[in-house]
Phi, psi and omega in degrees: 000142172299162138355303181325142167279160182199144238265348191266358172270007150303315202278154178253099160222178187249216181180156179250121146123193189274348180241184184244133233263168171282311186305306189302299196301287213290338188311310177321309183298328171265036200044059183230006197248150159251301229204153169244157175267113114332058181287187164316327196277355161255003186261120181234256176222155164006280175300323181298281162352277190302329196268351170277273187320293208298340171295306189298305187300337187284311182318307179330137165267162173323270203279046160195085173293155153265147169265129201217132193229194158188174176248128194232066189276309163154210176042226188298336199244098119197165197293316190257111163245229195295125040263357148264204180320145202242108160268181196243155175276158190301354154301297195290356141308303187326294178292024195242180147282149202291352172288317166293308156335261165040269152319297179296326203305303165354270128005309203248340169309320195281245238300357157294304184315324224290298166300019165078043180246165175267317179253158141220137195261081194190148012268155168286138180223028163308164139259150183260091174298327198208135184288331193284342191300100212270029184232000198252270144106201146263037173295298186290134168326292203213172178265335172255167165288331181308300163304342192258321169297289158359273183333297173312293203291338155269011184253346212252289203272358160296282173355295228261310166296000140290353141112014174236131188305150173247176181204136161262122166259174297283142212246118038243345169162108185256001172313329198270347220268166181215027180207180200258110193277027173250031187226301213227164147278103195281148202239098159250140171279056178246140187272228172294318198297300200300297164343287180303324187289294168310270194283332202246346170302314188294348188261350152333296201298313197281309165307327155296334195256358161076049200283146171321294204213169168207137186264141157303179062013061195313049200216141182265194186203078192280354175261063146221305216205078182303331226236003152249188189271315171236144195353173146017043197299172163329296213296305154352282189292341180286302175341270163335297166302319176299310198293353218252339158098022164264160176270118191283154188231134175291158190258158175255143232221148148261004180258246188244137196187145149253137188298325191272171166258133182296057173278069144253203179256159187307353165283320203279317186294327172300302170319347191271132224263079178256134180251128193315170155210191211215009205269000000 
């Protein structure tokens, strides 16, 4: 492949069975891919594993690497369970001190490396708002924002300084939700106020520690933006980002996502035409 960038290294995909089919190896190979996802449906064992990432990373050409990712939070969401670790969900991290966050990120960081991956797309950095919210849970650290920033911000830069990228999910905010935004579109009426009050400190927080990536939100938000259709739109996010007074970062996606990290200031990052997801 030439030098040129091309437009499929935005994307994130996936694939079905334990090998990797031939059309993703020529895409890989021909720079058209930025990252692959991992799911259950590609996890067999240890080895198995390691010989699937490092095949995808060996394809990639030099100047266009891949990223190879999965989602590894613990508790109910995650890809590698036995013979590896069983991690616990992030609430009961929650109730601990955030050095034991840390600690695990750490802990659960080496054993990515161990399998060649780059990302992990964790932590939920929600606040868990609502008893009814049946996708969120205890995926989120806490129930307050103070707490839930904290955590994050200490699973982020222990992850990151071990050398596997971290993503705050979901951005702007999925706690309040009451329906599975991998079934339905979920609708929060919040306005701004609430949002600076809630929902955005914690991504505040992650973003100080100089978190990698931020996952959208598969949610609409009609007091930011009436008048759109789909998920998280610009206009959503320049709010949000501008009241929060940070530097917005794009998000890497499990749907349509971008691979890179966004440093511009937050108007030029809200514009950028990445489509949430919700896993």
């Amino acid at each position: 492949m030439s030098s040129k960038w091309h437009p499929g290294q935005l994307l994130f995909v996936g694939f079905h069975g334990l090998e990797i089919p031939p059309d993703l190896r020529e895409r890989v190979r021909e720079g058209r891919v930025g990252g692959v996802i991992l799911f259950k449906r590609n996890i067999g064992d240890p080895a198995q594993v390691r010989r699937v990432v490092a095949e995808l990373h060996a394809l990639a050409p030099a100047d266009a690497p891949l990223t190879v990712a999965l989602d590894q939070e613990g508790g109910r969401v995650q890809r590698l369970r036995d013979p590896w670790t069983e991690w616990p969900p992030m609430r009961t991290l929650g109730a601990r001190a955030p050095e034991d966050t840390a600690r695990f990120a750490r802990a659960l960081a080496l054993e990515l490396l161990d399998c060649g991956f780059d990302l992990d797309f964790a932590p939920v950095v929600d606040v868990d708002s609502n008893p009814d919210n049946p996708v969120i849970g205890d995926r989120s650290f806490a129930r307050d924002p103070a707490t839930v920033g904290a955590h994050g911000a200490a699973f982020i830069r222990a992850m990151q300084a071990a050398g596997v990228a971290a993503c705050a999910k979901h951005f702007p905010g999925h706690g309040d939700t009451d329906l599975d935004s991998h079934l339905a579109l979920p609708r929060l009426d919040l306005d701004l106020e609430r949002l600076e009050r809630v929902e955005l400190p914690p991504f505040s927080a992650v973003i100080e520690a100089e978190v990698a990536t931020i996952m959208t939100a598969h949610v609409l938000f009609p007091k930011l933006d009436a008048s759109a259709r789909r998920p998280s739109p610009p206009r959503s996010w320049a709010c949000c980002a501008t009241s929060s007074a940070t530097t917005a970062w794009c998000s890497a996606t499990t749907s349509r996502c971008a691979r890179s990290r966004i440093t511009s200031r937050s108007k030029r990052a809200a514009s950028a035409p990445c489509e949430p997801a919700s896993t």
